[in-house]
Each structure stands twice: as C-alpha cells, then as structure tokens.
N, C-alpha and C positions, 0 to 999 in steps of 0.2 A: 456566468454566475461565479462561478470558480477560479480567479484570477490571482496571479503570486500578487504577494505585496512586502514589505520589507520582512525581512527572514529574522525571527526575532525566537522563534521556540526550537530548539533544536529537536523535541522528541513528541508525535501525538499516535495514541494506540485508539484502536478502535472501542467504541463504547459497548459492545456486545460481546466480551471476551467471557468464555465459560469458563468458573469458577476452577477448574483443573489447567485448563492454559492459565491464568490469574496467577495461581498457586505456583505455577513453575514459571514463570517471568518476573513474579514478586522478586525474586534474589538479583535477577539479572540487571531489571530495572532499579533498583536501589542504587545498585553499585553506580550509574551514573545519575544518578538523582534526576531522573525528570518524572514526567507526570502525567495522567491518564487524561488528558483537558478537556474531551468529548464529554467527562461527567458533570462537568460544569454550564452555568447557562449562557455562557456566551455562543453566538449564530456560528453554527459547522462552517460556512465559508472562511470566516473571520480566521477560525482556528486555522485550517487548511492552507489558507492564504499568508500564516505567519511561521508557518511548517517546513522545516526545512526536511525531516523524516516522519515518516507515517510507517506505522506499526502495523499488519494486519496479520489478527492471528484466528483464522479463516482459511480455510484452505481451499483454493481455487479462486477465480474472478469476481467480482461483487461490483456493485456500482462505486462505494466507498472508495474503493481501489481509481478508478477510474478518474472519479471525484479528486481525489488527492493528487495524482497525477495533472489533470487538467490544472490546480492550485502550483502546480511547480515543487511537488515533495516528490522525493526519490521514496519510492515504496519498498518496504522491506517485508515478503511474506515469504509461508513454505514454499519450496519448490514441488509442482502439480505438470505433469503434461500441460493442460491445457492454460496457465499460469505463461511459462515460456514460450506461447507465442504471441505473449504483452507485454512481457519483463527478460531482458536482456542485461543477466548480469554484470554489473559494474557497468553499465553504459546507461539504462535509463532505469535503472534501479536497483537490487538486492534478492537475491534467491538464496535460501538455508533451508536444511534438510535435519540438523537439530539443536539442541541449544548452545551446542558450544559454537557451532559457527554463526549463530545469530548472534551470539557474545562479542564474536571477533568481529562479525559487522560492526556492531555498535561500536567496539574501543578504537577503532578505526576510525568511523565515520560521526562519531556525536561531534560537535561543534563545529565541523568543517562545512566548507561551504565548497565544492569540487563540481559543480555545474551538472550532475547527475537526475538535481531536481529539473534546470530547465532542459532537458535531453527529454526527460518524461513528458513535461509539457507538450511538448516539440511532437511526442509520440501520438498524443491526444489529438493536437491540431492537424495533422498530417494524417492520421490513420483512423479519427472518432469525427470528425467536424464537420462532414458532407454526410447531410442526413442517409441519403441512401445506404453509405457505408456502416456507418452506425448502425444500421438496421438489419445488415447483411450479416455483420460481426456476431451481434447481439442473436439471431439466428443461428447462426454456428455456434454459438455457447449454450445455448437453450438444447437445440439437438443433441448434442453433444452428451449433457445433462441429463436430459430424457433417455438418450441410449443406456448408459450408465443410472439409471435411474429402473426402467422398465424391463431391461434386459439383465436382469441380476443373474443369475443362478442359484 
C-alpha cells in the first residue's frame, strides 16, 4: 500500500501532535516553511509516498512510523530505547533527543534527497515483510509496552 513515488514534499508531520509539541515545533517548522499535510484530505499513502521526511512527534514506535518508512521517507523522531532498534541514525533515518538537534536535522536535511529514505524502505522490506516476522517484532513491542506499562512503580 505504501510505495515511494516521486519525492515531491520534502517535510510531513504527524496529524496527532499534542498541542504543547505543536506549540514548540511551530518556530522550528516555520523557519523552513513546510507544512502539516496529514491535516489535509488528500489519502495518507499519497502523502507518504511523495515524502521525502516524516516528522513523528510520538515517542517510541507506532505503525505511522513504520507506514512512512515502508513509503521510502527517512523518519525523524525522539530518541526511545526501543525506537533504536528501528531507526539507525543517519542510515535509515534520524534520532534527536531535543529541539535543537531536531533543528540541525532539519537544516541539514530539508530538501536533500541522500537515499536515507530508500535505506528505510529497504529496513521495512527486509526486517517487516515476512508475516511471521512482522508478528514476532510487533510482539516484542507490545511486551515491551506492557512491561513498561503494568510494572510501574
């Protein structure tokens, strides 16, 4: 479903950002003028597929991510434990830990095209595309969650 197609946006953020991340990407996201496009009605693959960066600001794994990936966009989220063992900085995507080195990603990386997107891809096919595996992964994240989840303190 998720297939690159010509790279024609350089910047897409997630459509579920909470108004306090919002409020602190507003400045950053200006500075290179791109734009929120998941709030528009055009079909998530479409956008995904014309993405050269995806924005996720979420912290940890999500299908979105995964989604985006698969699409051929280099993903740009916080760095999580269980995050880097999916995203491999500067090779199939971006890891930042606060806003100014999300800044530097971006002034960096907006309108380049450095093959980082199809690396991700490449990560999807290879490491998501044999159901079993998918299911095994998808399993370790859930657990994962659940320990973190049930075993608070």
């Amino acid at each position: 479903k998720y297939k690159p197609l010509d790279k024609t946006i350089d910047l897409v953020i997630d459509n579920n950002v909470p108004q306090p991340s919002l409020d602190l990407l507003g400045g950053v996201l200006e500075r290179f003028k791109t734009e929120s496009l998941f709030r528009n009605n055009r079909k998530q693959e479409n956008i995904l597929g014309k993405a050269r960066l995806y924005l996720s600001t979420w912290k940890g794994i999500d299908l979105k991510i995964l989604e985006a990936m698969s699409a051929g966009c280099a993903v740009i989220t916080q760095e999580t434990e269980d995050i880097k063992s999916l995203i491999k900085h500067g090779e199939n995507g971006f890891l930042f830990s606060n806003i100014n080195e999300l800044e530097s990603i971006l002034e960096e990386h907006i309108g380049q095209d450095t093959g980082i997107g199809q690396n991700a891809r490449r990560t999807i096919e290879s490491d998501y595309s044999d159901l079993e595996s998918f299911v095994n992964k998808w399993n370790q994240i859930f657990s994962y969650t659940s320990n973190l989840f049930y075993n608070r303190s």
